[in-house]
Each structure stands twice: as structure tokens, then as C-alpha cells.
C-alpha positions in Angstrom: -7.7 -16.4 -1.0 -9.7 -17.1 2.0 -7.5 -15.1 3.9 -7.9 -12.1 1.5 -12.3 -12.4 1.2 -12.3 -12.1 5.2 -10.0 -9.3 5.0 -12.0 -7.3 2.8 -15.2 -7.8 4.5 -14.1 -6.8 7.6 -12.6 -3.6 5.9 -15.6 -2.7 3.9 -17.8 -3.1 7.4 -15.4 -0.5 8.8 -15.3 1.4 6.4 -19.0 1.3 5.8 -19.5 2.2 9.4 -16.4 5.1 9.3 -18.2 6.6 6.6 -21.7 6.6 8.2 -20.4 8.3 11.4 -17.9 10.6 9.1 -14.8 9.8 10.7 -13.4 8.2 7.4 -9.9 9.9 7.5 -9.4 9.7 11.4 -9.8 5.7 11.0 -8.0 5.6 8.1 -5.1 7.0 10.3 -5.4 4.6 12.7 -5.5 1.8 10.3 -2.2 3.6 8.9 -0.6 3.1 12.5 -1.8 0.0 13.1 0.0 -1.4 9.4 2.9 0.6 10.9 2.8 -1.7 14.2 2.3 -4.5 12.4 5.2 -3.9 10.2 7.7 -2.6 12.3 6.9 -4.7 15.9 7.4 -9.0 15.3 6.0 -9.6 18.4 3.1 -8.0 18.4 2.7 -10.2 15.0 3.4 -12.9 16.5 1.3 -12.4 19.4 -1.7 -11.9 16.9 -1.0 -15.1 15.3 -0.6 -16.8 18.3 -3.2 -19.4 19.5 -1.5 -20.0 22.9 -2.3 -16.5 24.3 -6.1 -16.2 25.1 -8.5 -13.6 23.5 -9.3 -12.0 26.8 -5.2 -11.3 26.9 -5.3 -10.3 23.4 -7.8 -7.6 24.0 -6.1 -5.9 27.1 -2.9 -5.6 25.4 -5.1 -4.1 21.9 -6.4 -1.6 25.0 -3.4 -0.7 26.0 -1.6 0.2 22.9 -4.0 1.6 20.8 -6.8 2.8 23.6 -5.0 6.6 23.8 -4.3 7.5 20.3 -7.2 5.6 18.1 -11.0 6.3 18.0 -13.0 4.1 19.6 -14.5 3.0 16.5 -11.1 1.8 15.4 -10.5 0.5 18.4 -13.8 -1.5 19.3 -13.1 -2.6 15.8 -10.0 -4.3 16.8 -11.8 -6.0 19.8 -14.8 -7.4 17.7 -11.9 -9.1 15.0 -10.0 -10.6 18.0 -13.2 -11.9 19.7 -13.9 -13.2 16.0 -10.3 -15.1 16.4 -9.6 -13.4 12.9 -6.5 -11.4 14.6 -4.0 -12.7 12.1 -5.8 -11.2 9.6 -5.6 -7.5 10.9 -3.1 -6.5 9.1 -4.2 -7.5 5.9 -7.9 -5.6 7.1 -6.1 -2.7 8.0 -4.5 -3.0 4.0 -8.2 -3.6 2.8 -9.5 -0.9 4.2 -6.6 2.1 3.4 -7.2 0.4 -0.7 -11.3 1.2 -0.2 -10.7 4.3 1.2 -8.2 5.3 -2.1 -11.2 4.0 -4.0 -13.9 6.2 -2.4 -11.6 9.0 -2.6 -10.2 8.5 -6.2 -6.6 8.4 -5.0 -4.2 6.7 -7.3 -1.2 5.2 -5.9 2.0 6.3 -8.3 5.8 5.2 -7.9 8.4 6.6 -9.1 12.1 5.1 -9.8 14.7 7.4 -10.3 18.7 7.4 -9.8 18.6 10.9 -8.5 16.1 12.5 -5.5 13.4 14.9 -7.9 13.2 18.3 -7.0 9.9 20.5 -6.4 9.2 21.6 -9.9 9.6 18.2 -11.1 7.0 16.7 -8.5 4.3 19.0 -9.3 4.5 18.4 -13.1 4.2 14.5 -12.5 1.6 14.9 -10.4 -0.3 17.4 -12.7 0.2 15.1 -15.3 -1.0 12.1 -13.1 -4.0 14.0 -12.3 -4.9 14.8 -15.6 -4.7 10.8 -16.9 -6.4 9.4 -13.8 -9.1 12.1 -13.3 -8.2 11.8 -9.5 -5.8 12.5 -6.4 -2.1 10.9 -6.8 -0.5 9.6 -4.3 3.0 9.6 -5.0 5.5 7.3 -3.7 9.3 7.9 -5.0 11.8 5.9 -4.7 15.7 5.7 -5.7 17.2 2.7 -7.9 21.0 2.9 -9.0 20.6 0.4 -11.2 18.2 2.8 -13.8 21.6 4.6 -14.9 19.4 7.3 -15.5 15.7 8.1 -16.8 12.9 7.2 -14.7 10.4 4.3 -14.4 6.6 5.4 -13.5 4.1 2.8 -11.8 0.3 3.0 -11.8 -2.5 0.7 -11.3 -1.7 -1.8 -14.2 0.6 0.3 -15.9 4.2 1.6 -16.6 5.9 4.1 -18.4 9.6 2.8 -18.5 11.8 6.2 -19.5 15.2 4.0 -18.1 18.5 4.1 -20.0 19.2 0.9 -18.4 15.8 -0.4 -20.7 17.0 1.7 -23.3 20.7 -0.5 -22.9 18.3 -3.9 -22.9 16.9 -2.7 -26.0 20.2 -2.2 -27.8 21.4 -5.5 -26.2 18.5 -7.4 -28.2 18.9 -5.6 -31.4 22.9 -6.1 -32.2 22.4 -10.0 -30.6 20.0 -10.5 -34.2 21.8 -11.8 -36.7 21.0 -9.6 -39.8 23.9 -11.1 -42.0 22.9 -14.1 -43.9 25.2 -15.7 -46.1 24.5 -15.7 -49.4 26.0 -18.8 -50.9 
């Protein structure tokens, strides 16, 4: 929980001051590389978390990573939160910060389940759809699950649509396990 509060200060401060200097998408890139790093790289992770390795350490190695390729508001950025000694927390900033940037820019984050990859047409008309319920962008995010048999499951803020025949087979399952019969003597 505290973890989560600090996280979304920090974000909201850099987004706050990304917007202000109108270099919103160019640090929301870099926020998308640095969640990429973090993801992909355990030792810079554990590097971040560690107490044994000194800030001023901390902040050459941020330098030399990220110094070529993010802005220097991104960058500075990283160099304030480590001089903070919140660096195990950047991560979960850089999370904060792509979520306000959805907000700002009314992009809803969709998933899709399928058992099959989707072709073109099919795309478009979920996203037209999307876009027509959520008044917004859609961001959409497909992925493939075996286990659907077929159909589709759809994901969306607090919501799903649940098209599966594998729900459909639950559904069945439940009905024929009631006992309708009851003996009349």
C-alpha cells in the first residue's frame, strides 16, 4: 500500500511535469523501456533493490544505460528517485505513470483470449465496437488460450464479455449435475 502511494506520486510529478514541457509521449516511451529493463534484466532489479551498492554508484550506472536514448527529463527523473532512495519503487513509478498517461489520453486497455490468432477485419470491428462503448482509444492486447475450445473472452476495465465454449461446457456441466427428478412417493 505504501509502496503503491509513493509510486503514484512520483508518477503524477512526472507526469505533471512531462505534460507542462509537452513531451508527454517521448517520456512515456522511456517509462515503456525502462518497465521493459526492469522486466527483462534481474540484475538491474536487484541492483535497484540493493542497499549494499551506494547511490552515487546507482546513478552512474542509471547514466550509462539510459543517458543516450531517454530525455533528460526522464532521466534526471531517475536520478532524483535514486537520490530519494526510492529506487525499488521505479518500476512500479514507471507502471503509475504509463496508467495516468491512459487516463489523460482516454485509452482503454482491452484483452482478448482467443484459440485462434484474429485476422484484420476482425481487429478493426472489436476495436470500433470498443470505441463506441468506452467513448475513447483502445488499446488492444490479444492473446491465445487453448483451453477456450473456441469463442473468445473480452477484458476491460472491470468487465468481461465471456463468448467461450469452454464457459458454455461449464454451463452445461452445472445444469445436468441439478437434480430435477424427485421422487414422488
Amino acid at each position: 500500500m505504501k509502496e503503491t502511494r509513493i509510486a503514484t506520486r512520483y508518477a503524477k510529478a512526472l507526469f505533471d511535469l512531462s505534460l507542462e514541457f509537452k513531451i508527454l509521449d517521448k517520456v512515456k516511451n522511456d517509462m515503456e523501456v525502462l518497465i521493459s529493463v526492469c522486466k527483462q534484466n534481474k540484475d538491474f532489479r536487484l541492483l535497484m533493490n540493493s542497499p549494499i551498492v551506494n547511490v552515487e554508484k546507482k546513478e552512474v550506472i542509471i547514466k550509462e544505460i539510459f543517458e543516450k536514448s531517454f530525455q533528460t527529463m526522464s532521466l534526471n527523473f531517475l536520478i532524483i528517485i535514486i537520490r530519494k532512495r526510492r529506487e525499488a519503487n521505479i518500476e512500479l513509478i514507471a507502471e503509475k505513470y504509463i496508467v495516468l498517461y491512459k487516463e489523460y489520453k482516454h485509452i482503454t486497455t482491452t484483452n482478448l483470449k482467443t484459440t485462434v490468432e484474429i485476422n484484420k477485419e476482425i481487429r478493426k470491428e472489436i476495436i470500433d465496437l470498443m470505441k463506441k462503448q468506452t467513448k475513447g482509444e483502445i488499446e488492444l492486447i490479444e492473446n491465445i488460450d487453448k483451453n477456450l475450445i473456441g469463442g473468445f473472452i473480452l477484458d476491460f476495465d472491470d468487465m468481461q464479455y465471456d463468448a467461450s465454449i469452454s464457459k458454455e461446457i461449464k454451463n452445461l456441466k452445472k445444469e445436468f449435475a441439478k437434480n430435477l427428478y424427485k421422487k414422488g412417493f
